[in-house]
C-alpha positions as CSV (number, residue, x, y, z in Angstrom):
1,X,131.6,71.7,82.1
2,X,127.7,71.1,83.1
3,X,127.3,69.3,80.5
4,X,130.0,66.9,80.7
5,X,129.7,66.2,84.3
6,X,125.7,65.2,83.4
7,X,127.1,63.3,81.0
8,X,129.8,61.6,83.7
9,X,126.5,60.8,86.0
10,X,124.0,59.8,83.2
11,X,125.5,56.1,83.4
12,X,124.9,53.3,81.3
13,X,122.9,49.9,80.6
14,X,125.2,46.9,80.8
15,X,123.5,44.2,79.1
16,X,123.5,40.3,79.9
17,X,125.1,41.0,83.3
18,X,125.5,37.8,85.3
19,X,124.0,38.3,88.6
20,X,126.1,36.3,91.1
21,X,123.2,36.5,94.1
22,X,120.1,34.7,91.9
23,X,122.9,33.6,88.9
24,X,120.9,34.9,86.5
25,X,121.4,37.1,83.2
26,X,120.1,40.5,83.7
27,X,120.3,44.4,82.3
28,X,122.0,46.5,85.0
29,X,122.0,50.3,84.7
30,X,125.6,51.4,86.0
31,X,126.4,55.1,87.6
32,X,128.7,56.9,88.8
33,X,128.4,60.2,91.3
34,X,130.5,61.7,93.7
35,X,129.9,60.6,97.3
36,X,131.4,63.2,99.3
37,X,132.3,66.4,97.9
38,X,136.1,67.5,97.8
39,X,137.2,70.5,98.8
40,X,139.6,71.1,96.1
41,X,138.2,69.5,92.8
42,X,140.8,68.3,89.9
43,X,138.9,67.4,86.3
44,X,141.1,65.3,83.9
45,X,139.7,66.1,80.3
46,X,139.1,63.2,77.7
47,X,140.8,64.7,74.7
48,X,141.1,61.5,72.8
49,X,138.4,59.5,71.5
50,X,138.7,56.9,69.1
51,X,137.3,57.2,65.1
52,X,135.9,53.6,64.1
53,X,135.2,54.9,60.6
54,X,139.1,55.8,60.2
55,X,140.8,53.0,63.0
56,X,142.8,56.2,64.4
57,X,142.9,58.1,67.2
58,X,141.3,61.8,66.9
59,X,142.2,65.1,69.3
60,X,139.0,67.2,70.6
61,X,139.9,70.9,70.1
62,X,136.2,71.5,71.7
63,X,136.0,74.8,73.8
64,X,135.5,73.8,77.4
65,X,133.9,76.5,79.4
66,X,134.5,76.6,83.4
67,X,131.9,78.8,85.5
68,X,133.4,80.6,88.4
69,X,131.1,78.6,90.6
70,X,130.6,75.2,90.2
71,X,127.7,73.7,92.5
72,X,128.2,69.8,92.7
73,X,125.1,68.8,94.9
74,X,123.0,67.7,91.8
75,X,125.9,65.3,90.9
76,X,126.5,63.6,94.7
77,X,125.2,60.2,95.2
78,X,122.3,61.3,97.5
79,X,120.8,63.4,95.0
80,X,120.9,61.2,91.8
81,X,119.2,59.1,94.4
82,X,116.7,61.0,94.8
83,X,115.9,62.0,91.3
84,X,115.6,58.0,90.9
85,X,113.1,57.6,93.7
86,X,111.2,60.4,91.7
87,X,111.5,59.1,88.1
88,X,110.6,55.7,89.1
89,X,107.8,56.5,90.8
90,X,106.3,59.0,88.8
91,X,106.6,56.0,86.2
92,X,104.7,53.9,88.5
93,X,101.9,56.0,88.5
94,X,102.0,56.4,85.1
95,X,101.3,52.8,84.5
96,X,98.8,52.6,86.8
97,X,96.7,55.2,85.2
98,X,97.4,53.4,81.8
């Protein structure tokens, strides 16, 4: 279950975006975290996933594993927030060392 909700809050690049405000082309990393947390959670597993290689849909039999306690505060907008702030500028420094 960890692992899938990282996965769920990872995001992803969207390439050749058009940017309405300065109508430009531009890469745009999209994300998507919880904002306020529920007091009664309800997870809707992805079982089907599409196989390219055979044009057919396939069934995930994967064994899903749910902790008794599930802490959500890594996944909540303000802290994926926060671990941007961090990565980007630790990655600032970096380059100004380099």
């Amino acid at each position: 279950m960890h692992d899938s909700l990282k996965k769920f809050v990872a995001g992803e690049i969207i390439s050749d975006y058009h940017c309405e405000s300065c109508c430009k082309r531009v890469d745009l990393e999209k994300k998507v975290t919880i904002n306020k947390l529920p007091n009664i959670l309800i997870v809707h597993l992805q079982r089907i996933i599409f196989d390219y290689d055979t044009l057919r849909n396939l069934k995930l039999n994967d064994r899903v594993e749910f902790p008794c306690v599930l802490n959500l505060k890594e996944f909540t907008t303000e802290e994926v927030l926060k671990k941007d702030k961090a990565s980007s500028q630790l990655a600032k420094r970096k380059n100004q060392q380099d």
